[in-house]
Backbone as a ProteinNet text record, in pm:
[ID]
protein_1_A
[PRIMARY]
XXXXXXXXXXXXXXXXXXXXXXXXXXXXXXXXXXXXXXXXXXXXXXXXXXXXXXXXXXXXXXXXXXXXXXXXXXXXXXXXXXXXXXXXXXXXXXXXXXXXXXXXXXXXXXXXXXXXXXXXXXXXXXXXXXXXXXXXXXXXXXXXXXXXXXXXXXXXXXXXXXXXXXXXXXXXXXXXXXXXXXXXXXXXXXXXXXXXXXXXXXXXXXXXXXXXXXXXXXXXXXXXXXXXXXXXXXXXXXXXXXXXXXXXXXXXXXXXXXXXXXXXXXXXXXXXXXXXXXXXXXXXXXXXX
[TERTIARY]
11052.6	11108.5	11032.3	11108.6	11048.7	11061.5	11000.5	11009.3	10958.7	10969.9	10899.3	10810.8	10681.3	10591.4	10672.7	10633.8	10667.6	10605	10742.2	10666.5	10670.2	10761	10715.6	10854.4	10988.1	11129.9	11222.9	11261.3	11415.7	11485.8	11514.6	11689.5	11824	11803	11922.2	11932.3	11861.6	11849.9	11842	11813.6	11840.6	11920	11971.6	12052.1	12022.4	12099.7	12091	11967	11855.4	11734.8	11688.9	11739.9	11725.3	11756.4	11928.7	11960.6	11917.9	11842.6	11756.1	11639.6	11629.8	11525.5	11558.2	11505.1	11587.8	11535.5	11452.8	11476.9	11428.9	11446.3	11380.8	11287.4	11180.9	11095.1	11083.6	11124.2	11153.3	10978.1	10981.2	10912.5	10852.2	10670.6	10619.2	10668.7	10743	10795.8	10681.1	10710.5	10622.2	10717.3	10616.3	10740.5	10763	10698.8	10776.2	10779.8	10876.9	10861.1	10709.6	10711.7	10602.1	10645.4	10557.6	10582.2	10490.5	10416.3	10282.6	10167.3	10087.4	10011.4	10058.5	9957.8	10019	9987.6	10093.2	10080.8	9944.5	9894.1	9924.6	9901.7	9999.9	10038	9984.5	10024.1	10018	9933.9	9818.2	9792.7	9763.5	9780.6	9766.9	9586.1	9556.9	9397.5	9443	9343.8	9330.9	9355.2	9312.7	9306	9475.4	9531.6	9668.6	9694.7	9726.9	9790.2	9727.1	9707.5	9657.9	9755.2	9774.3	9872.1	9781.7	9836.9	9810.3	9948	10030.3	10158.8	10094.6	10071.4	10052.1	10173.9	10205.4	10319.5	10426.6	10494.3	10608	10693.7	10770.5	10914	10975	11167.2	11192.4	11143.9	11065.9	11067.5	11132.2	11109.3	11222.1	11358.1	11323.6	11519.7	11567.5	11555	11667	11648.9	11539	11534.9	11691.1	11653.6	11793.9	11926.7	11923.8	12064.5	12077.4	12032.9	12061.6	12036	11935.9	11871.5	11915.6	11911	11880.4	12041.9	12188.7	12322.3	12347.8	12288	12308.1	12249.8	12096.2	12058.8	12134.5	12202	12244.1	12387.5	12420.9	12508	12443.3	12336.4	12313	12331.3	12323.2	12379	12262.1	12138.8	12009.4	11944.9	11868.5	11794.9	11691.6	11649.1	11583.2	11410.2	11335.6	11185.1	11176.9	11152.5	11070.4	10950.8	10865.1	10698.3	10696.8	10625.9	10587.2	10463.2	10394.6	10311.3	10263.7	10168.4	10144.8	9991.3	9912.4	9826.8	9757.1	9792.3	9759.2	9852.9	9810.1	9895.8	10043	10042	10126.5	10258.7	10214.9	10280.9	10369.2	10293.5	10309	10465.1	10403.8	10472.8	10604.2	10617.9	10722.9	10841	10754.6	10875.8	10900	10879.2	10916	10987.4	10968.2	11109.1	11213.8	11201.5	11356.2	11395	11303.8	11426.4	11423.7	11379.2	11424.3	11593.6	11629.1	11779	11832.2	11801.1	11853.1	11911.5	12002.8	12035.6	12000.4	11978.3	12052	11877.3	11767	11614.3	11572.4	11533.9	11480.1	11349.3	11238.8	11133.1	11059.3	10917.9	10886.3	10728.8	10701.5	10553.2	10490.8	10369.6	10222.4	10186.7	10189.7	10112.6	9985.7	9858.5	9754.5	9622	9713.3	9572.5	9563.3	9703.4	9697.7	9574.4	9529.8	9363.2	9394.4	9558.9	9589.3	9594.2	9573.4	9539.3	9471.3	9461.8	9341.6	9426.4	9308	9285.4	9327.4	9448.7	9490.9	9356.5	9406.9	9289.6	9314.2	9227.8	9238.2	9245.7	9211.3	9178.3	9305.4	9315.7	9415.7	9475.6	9360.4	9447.3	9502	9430.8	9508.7	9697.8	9698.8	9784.8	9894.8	9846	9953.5	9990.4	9899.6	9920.1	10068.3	10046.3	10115.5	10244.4	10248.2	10376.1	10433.7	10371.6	10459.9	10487.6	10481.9	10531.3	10620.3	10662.7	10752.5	10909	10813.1	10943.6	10991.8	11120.8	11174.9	11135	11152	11144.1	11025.3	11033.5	10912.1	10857.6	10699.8	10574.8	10486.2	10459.4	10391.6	10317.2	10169	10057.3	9984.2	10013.6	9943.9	9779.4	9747.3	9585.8	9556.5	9399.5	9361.2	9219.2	9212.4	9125.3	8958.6	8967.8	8800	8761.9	8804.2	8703.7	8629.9	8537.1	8420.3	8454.1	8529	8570.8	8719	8794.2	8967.2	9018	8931.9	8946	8939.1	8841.1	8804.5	8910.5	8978.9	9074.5	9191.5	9228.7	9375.3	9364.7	9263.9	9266.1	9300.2	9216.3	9257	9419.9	9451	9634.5	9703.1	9648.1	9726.2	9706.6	9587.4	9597.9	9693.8	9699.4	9745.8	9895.1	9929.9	10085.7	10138.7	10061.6	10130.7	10219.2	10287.9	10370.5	10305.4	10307.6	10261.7	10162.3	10153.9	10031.9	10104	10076.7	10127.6	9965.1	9946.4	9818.5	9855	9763.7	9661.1	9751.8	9684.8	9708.6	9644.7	9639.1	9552.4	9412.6	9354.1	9199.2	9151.3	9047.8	9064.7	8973.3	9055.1	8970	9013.2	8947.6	8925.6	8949.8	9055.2	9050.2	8987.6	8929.6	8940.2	8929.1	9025.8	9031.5	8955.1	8993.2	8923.4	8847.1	8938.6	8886	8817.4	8867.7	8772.7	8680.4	8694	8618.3	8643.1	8730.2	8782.8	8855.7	8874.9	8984.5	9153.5	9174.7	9290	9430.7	9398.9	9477.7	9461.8	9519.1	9497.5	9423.6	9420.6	9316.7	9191	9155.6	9053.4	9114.7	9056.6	9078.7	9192.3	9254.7	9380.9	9398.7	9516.1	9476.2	9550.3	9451.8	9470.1	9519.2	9632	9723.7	9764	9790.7	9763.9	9728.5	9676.5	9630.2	9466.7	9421.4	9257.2	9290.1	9368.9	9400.1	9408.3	9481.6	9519.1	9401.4	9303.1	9186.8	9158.8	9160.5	9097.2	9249.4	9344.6	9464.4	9446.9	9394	9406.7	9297.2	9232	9069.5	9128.4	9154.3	9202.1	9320.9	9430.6	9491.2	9424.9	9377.3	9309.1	9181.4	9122.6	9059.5	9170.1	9242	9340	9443.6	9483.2	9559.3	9451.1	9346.5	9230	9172.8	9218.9	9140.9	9282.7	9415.1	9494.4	9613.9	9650.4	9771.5	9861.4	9923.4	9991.5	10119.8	10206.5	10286	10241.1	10254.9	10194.2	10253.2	10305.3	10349.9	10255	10211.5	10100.4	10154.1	10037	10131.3	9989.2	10036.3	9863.9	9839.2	9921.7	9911.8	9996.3	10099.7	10171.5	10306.9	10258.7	10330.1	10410.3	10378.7	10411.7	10459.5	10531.7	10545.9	10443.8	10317	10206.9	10126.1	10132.5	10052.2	10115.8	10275.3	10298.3	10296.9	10296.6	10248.8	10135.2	9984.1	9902.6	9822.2	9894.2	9917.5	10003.9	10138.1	10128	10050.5	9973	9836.3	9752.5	9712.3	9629.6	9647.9	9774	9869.5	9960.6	9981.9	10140.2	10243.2	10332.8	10501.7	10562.3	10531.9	10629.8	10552.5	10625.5	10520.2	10622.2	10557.8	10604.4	10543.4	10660.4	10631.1	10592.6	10527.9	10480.9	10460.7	10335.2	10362.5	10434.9	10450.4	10528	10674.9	10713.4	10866.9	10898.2	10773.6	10738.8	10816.7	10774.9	10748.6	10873.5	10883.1	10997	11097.7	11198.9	11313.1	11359.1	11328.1	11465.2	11276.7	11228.2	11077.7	11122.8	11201.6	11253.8	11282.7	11408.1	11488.2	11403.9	11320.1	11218	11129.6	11038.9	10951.2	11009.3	11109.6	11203.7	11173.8	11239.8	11267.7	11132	11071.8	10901.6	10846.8	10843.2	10782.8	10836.2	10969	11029	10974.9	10965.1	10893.6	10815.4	10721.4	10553.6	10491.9	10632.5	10605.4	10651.4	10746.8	10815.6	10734.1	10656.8	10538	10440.1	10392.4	10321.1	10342.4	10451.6	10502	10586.5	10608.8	10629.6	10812.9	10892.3	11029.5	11070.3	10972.7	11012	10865.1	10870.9	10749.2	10632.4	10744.5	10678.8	10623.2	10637	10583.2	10397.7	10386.9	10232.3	10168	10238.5	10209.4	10063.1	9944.6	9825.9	9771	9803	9751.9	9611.8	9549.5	9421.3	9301.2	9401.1	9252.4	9255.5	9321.5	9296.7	9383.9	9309.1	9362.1	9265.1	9217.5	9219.9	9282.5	9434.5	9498.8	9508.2	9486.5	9497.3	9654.1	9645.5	9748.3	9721.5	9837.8	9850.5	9748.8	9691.5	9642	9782.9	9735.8	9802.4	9794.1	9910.1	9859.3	9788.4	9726.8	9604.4	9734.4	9751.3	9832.5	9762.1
7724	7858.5	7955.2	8043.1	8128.9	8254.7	8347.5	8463.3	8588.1	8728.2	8817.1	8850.8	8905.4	8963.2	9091.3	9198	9365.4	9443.2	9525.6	9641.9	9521.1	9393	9316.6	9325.4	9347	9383.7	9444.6	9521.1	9580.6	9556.2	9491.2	9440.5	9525.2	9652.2	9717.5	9724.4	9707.4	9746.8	9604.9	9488.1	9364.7	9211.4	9266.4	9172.9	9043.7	8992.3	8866.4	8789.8	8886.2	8781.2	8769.2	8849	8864.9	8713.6	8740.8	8625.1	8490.1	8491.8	8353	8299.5	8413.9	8402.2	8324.6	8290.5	8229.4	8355.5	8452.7	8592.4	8701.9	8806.3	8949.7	8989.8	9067.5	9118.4	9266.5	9375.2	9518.5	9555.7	9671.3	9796	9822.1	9833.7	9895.6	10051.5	10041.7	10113.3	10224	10358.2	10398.1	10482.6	10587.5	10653.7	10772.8	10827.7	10956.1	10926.7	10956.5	10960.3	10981.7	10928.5	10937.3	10899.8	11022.9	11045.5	10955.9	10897.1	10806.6	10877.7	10791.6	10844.6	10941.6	10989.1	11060.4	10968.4	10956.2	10882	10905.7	10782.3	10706.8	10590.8	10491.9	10429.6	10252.5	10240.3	10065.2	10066.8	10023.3	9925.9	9771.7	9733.6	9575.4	9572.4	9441.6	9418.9	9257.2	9160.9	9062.1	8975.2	8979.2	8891.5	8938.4	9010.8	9050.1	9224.3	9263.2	9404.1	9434.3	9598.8	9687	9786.6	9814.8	9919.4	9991	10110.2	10241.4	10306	10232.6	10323.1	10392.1	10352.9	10461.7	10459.4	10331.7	10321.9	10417	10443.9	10557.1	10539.4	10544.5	10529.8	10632.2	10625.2	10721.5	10732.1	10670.5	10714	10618.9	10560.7	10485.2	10551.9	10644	10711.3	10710.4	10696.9	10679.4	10578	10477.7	10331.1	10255.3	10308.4	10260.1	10307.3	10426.6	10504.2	10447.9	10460.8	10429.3	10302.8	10297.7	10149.2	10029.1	10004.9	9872.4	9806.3	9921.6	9871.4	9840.7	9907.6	9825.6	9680.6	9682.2	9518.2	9416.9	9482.9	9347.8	9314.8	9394.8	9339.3	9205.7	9171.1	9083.2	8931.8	8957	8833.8	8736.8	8793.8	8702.5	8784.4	8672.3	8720.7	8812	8935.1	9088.3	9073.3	9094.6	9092.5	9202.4	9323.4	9460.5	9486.3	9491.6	9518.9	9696.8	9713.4	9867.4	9853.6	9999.7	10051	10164.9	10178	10333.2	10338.9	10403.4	10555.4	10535.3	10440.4	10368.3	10284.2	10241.4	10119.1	10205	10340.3	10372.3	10389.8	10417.8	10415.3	10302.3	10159.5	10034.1	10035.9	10050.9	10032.4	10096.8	10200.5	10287	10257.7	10188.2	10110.6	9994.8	9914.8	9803.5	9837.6	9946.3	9948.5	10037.2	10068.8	10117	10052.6	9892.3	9782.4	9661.4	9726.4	9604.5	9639.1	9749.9	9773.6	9696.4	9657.4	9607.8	9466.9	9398.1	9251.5	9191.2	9247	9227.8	9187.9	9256.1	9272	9081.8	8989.7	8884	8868.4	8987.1	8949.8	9102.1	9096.8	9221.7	9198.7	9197.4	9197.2	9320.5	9319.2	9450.9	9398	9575.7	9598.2	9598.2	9543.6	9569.7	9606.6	9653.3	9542.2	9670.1	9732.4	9822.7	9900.8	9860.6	9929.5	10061.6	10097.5	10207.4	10343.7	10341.2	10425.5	10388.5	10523.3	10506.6	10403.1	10334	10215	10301	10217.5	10202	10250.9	10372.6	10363.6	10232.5	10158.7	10054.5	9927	9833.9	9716.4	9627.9	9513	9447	9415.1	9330.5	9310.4	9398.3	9491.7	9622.5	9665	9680.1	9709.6	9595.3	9463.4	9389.1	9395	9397.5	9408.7	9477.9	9583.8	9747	9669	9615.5	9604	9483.8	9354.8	9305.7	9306.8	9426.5	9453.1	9579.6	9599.9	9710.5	9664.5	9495.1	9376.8	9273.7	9214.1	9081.3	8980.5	9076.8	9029.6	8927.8	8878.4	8774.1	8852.2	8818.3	8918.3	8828.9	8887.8	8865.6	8943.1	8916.9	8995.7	9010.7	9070.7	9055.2	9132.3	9020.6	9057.2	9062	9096.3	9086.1	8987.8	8938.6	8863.4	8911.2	9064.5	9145.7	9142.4	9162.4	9100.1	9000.2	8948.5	8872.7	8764.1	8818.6	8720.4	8733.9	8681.1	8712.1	8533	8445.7	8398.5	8443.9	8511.2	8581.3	8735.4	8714.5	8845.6	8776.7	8673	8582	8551.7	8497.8	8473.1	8580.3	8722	8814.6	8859.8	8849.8	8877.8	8752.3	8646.6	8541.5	8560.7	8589.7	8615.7	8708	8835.1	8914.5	8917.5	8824.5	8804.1	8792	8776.9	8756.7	8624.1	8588.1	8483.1	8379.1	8480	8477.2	8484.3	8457.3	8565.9	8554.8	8647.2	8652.5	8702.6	8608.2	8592.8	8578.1	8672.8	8742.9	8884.8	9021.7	9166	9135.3	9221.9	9306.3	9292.1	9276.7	9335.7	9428.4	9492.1	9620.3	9625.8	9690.2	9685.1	9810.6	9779.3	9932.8	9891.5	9957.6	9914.4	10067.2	10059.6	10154.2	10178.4	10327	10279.2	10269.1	10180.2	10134	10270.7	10372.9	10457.8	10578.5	10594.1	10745.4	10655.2	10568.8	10490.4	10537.5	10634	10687.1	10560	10574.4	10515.8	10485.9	10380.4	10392.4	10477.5	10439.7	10482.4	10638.3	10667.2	10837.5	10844.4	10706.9	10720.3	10634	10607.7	10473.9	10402.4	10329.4	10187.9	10182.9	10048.7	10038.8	9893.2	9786.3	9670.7	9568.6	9515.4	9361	9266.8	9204.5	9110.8	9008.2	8930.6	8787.9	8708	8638.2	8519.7	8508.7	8644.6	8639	8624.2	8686.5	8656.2	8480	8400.5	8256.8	8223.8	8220.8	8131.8	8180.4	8311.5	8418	8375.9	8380.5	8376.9	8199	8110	7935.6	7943.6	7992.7	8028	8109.9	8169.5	8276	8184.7	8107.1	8060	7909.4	7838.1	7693.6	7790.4	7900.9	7907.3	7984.3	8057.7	8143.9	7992.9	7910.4	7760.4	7690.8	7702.5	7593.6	7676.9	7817.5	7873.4	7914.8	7897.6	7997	7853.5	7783.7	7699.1	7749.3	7921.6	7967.3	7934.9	7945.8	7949.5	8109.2	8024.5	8115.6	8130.2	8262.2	8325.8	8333	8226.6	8239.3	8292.9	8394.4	8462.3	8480.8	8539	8543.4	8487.8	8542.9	8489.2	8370.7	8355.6	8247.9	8225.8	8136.1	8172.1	8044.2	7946.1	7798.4	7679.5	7611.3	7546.3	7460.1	7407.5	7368.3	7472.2	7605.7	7714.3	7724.1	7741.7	7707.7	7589.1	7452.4	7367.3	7358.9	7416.8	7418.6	7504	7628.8	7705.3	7636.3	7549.2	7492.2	7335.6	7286.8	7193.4	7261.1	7367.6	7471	7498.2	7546.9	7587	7636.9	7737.9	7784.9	7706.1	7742.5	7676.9	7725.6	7856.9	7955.7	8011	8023.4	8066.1	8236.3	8327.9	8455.3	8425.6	8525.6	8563.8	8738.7	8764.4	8872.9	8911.3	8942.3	8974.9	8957.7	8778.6	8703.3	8785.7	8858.8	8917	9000.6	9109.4	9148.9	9129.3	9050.2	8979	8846.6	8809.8	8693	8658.4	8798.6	8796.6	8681.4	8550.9	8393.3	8356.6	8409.3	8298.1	8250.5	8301.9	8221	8088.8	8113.7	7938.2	7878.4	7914.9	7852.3	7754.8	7814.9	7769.6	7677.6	7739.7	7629.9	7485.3	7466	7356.4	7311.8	7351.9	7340.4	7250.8	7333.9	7281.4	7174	7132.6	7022.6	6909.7	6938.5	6844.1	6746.5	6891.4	6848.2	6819.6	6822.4	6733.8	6588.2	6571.7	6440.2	6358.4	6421.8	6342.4	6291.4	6334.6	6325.6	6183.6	6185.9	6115.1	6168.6	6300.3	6363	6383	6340.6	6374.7	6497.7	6593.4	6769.1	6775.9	6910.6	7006.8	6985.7	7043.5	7063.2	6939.8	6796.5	6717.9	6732.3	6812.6	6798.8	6894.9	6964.1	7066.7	7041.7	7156.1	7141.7	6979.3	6918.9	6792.7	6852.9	6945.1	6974.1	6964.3	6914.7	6964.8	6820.6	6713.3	6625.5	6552.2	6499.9	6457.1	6602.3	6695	6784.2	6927.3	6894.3	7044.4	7067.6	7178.1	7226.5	7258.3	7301.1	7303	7470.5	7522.8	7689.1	7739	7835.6	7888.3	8012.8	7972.8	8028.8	8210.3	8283.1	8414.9	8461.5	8525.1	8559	8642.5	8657.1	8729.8	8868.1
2385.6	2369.2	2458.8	2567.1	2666.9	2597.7	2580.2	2564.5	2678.5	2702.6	2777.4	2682.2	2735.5	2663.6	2679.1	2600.9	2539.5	2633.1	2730.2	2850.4	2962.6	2976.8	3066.2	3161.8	3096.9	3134.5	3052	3117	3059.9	3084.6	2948.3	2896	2942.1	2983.8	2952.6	3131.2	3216.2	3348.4	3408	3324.8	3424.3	3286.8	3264.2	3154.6	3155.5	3281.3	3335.6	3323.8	3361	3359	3234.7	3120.1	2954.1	2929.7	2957.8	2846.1	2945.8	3027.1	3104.8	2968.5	2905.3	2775.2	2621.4	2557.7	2401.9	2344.8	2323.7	2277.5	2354.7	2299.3	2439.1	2303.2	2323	2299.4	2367.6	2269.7	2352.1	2326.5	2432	2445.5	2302.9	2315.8	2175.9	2136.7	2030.7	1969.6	1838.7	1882.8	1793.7	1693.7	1589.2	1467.4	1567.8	1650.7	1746.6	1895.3	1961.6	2121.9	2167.9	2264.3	2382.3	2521.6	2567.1	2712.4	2808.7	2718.2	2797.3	2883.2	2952.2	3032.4	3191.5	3232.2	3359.6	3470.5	3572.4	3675.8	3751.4	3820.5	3833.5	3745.5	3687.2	3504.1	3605.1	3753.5	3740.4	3905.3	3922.1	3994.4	4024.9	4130.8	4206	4212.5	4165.5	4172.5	4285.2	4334.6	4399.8	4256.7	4126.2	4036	3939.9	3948.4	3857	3846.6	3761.1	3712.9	3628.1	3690.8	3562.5	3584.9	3410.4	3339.1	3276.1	3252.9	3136.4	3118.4	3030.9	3045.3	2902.5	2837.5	2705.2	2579.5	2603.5	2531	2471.5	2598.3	2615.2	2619.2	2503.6	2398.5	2377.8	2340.6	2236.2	2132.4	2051.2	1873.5	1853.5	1705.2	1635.4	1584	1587.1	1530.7	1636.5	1765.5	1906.7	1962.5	1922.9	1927.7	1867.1	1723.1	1637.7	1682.1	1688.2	1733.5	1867.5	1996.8	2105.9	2194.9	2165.5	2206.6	2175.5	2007	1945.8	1962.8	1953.2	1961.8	2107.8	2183.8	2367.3	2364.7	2286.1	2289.8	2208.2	2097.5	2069.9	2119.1	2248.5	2322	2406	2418.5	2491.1	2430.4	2281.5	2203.8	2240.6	2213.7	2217.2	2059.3	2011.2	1898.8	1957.2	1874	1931.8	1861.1	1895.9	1866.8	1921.1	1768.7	1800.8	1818.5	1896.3	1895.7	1872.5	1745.2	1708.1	1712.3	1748.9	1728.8	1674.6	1635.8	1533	1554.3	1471.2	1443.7	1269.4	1219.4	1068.1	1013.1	896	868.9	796.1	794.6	735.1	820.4	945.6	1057	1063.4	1070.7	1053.1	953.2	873	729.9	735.3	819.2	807.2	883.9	1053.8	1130.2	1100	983.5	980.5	857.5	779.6	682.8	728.6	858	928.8	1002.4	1018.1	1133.3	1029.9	879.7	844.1	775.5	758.8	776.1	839.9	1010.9	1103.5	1125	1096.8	1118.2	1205.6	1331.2	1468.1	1518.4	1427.9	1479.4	1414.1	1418.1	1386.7	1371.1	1447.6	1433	1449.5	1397.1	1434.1	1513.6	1601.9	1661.7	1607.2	1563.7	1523.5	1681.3	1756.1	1888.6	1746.5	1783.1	1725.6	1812.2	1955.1	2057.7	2144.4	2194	2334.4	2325.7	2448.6	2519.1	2594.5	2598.5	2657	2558.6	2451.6	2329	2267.9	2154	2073.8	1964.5	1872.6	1836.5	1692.5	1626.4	1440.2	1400	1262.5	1197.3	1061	1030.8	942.6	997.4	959.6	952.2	1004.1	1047.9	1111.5	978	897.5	741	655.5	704	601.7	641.3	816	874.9	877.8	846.4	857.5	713	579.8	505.9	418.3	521.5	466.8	528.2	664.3	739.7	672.5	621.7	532	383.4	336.2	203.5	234.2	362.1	424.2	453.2	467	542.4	528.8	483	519.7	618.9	767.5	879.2	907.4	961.6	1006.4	1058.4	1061.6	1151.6	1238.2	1382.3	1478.4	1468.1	1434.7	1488.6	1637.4	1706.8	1841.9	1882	1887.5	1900.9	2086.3	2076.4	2166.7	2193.7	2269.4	2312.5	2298.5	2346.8	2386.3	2270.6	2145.8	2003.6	2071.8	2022	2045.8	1936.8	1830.8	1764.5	1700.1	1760.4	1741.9	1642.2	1648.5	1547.9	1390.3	1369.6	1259.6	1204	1326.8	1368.3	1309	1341.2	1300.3	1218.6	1082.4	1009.5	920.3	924.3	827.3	834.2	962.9	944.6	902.6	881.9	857.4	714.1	667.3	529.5	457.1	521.2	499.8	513.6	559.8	503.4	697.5	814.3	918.3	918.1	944.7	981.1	1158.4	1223.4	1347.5	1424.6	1536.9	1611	1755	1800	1994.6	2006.3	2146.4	2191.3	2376	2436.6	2394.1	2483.6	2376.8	2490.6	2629.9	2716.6	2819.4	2756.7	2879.4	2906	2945.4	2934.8	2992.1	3119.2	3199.9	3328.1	3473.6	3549.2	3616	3785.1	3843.8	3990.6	4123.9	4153	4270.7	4386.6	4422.8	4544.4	4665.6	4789	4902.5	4976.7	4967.4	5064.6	4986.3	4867.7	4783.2	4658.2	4679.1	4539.1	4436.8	4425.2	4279.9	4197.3	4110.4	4013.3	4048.3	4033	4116.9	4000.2	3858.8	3741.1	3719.9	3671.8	3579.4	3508.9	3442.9	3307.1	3313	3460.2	3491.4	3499.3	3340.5	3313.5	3260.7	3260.7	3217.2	3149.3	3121.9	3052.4	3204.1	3194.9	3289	3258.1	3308.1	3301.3	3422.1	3441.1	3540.7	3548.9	3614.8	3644	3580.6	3626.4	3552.8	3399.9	3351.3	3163.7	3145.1	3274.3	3182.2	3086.6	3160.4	3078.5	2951.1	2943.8	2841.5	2739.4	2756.4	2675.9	2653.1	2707.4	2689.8	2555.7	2617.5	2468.9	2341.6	2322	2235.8	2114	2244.4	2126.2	2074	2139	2097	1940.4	1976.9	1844.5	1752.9	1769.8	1654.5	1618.9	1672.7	1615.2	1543.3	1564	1498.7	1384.5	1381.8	1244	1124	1243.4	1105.3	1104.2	1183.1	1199.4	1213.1	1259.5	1241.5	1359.4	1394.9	1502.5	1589.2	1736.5	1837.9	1975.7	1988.2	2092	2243	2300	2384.1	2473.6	2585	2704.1	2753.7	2860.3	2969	3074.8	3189.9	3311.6	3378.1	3260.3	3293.4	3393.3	3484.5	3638.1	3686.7	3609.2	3623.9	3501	3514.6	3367	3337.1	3461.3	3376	3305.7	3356.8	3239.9	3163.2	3134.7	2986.2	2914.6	2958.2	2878.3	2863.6	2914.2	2872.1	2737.4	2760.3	2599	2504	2523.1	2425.2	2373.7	2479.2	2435.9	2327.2	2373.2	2309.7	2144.8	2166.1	2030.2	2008.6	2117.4	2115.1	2077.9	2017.7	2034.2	2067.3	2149.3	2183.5	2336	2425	2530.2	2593.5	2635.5	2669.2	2820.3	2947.9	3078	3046.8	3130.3	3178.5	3300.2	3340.3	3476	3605.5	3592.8	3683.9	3744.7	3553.8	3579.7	3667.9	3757	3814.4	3951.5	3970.7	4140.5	4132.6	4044.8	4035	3906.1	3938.1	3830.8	3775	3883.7	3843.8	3758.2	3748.2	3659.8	3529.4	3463.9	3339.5	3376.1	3450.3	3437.1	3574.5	3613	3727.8	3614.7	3505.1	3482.8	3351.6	3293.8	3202.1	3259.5	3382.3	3446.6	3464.5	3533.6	3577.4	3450.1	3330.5	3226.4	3145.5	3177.5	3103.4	3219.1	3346.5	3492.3	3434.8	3404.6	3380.6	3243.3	3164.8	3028.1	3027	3065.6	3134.7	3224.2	3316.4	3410.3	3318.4	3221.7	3158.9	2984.6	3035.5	2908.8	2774.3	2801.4	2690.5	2684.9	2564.7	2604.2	2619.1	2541.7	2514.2	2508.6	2633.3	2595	2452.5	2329.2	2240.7	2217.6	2223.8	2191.6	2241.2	2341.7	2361.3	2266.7	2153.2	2111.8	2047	2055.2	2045.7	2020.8	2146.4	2200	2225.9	2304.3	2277.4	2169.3	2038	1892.5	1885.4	1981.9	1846.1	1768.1	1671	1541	1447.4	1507.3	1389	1429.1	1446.3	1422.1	1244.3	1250.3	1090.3	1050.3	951.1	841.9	840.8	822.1	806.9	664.9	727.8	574.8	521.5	407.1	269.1	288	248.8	212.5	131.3	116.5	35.8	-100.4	-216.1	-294	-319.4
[MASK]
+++++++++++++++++++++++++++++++++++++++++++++++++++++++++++++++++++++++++++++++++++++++++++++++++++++++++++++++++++++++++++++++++++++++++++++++++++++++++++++++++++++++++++++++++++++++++++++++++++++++++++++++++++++++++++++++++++++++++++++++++++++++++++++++++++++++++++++++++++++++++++++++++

């Protein structure tokens, strides 16, 4: 299963390369519009992309009204990624898309390095968001914890379903000739090729501490980097940056990765699924009641 990572393409401006996807994953969605950061929002590094968009949305009331009925013209299952400001925030957009039929999944932004950071606890915030929701929940973490195992476990407790692994890093480009900053805001979050490794680590310990099903993404440009997140643990792998620079990368790396599971011995992808642990992949932990 290919997915886009969130802020990686728009559905409504390139369709075609959508439904190349088995679901879309929109834009982090917050409870009011935002205008985001001030340009300049994206530079090119030698190692991948740095962003500071600032996660700049309509709001969820013109998400729903305007947005959410154009996507489900695309007749792909919809994954909302929200973000908020506390878990109440949390709590509030996931009981106005859980109205929604048409929404299947909901990602917690928990991670963006381009704002200030949830007040409350990951368990608290996922907490709030699944007693808000039906919907299945993706927690999306970030890697720069020092310990994001210990991070997956408390949302897995807390009633996540999921995890999408890993956000941005945060990091700083500048430029050649004023040595200034190349962003508005400095630093911004790093995405590419420097993330694979950091995103290969992240999910082999968040699969080995929670068993949860995992949205791996992070630099993935080839169908051996997505079969190697799902060695790791993923069962689900997301494009990002790639979408960038190479609109056909869906049904490129589809093919790619069924190649290089088949070379390998495998009839389907998923069959190598966390082939990395072993004979000791774990068993999902339990929600905490």
């Amino acid at each position: 299963m290919i997915l886009n990572a969130s802020g990686c393409l728009d559905a409504l401006t390139a369709p075609e390369v959508a439904r190349e996807l088995d679901a879309f994953v929109t834009k982090t969605v917050t409870p009011q519009p935002r205008g985001g950061n001030e340009p300049v929002r994206i530079a090119e590094t030698e190692v991948g992309m740095l962003n500071s968009i600032g996660l700049a949305n309509p709001g969820i009331d013109s998400f729903r009204q305007d947005v959410l009925p154009r996507l489900a013209e695309l007749e792909l299952p919809i994954w909302v990624s929200v973000g908020g400001f506390s878990a109440d925030d949390y709590a509030d957009l996931c009981r106005h898309l859980d109205e929604e039929p048409v929404v299947e999944a909901v990602e917690l932004n928990l991670s963006c390095p381009n704002v200030a950071e949830p007040v409350g606890s990951v368990a608290e915030i996922v907490a709030a968001a699944r007693e808000a929701t039906s919907k299945k929940l993706y927690a999306k973490l970030s890697a720069a914890d020092g310990d994001v195992g210990s991070v997956a476990v408390a949302a897995a407790k807390a009633g996540a379903d999921g995890l999408s692994l890993v956000n941005t890093i945060r990091g700083l480009a500048l430029d050649p000739q004023t040595l200034a900053p190349t962003l508005s805001t400095a630093t911004g979050g790093l995405s590419g090729p420097a993330l694979r490794p950091i995103a290969l680590a992240a999910v082999f310990v968040c699969f080995e501490t929670t068993g949860l099903p995992i949205v791996g993404m992070g630099g993935v440009e080839t169908g051996r980097h997505a079969l190697q997140l799902i060695a790791a643990g993923a069962s689900v792998c997301a494009l990002g940056t790639i979408l960038f620079s190479d609109p056909e990368a869906p049904g490129r790396i589809r093919s790619e990765l069924t190649a290089e599971a088949e070379a390998l011995g495998f009839e389907n992808p998923l069959d190598a699924h966390a082939l990395a642990h072993g004979d000791k992949a774990p068993a999902p932990l339990r929600r905490v009641a």
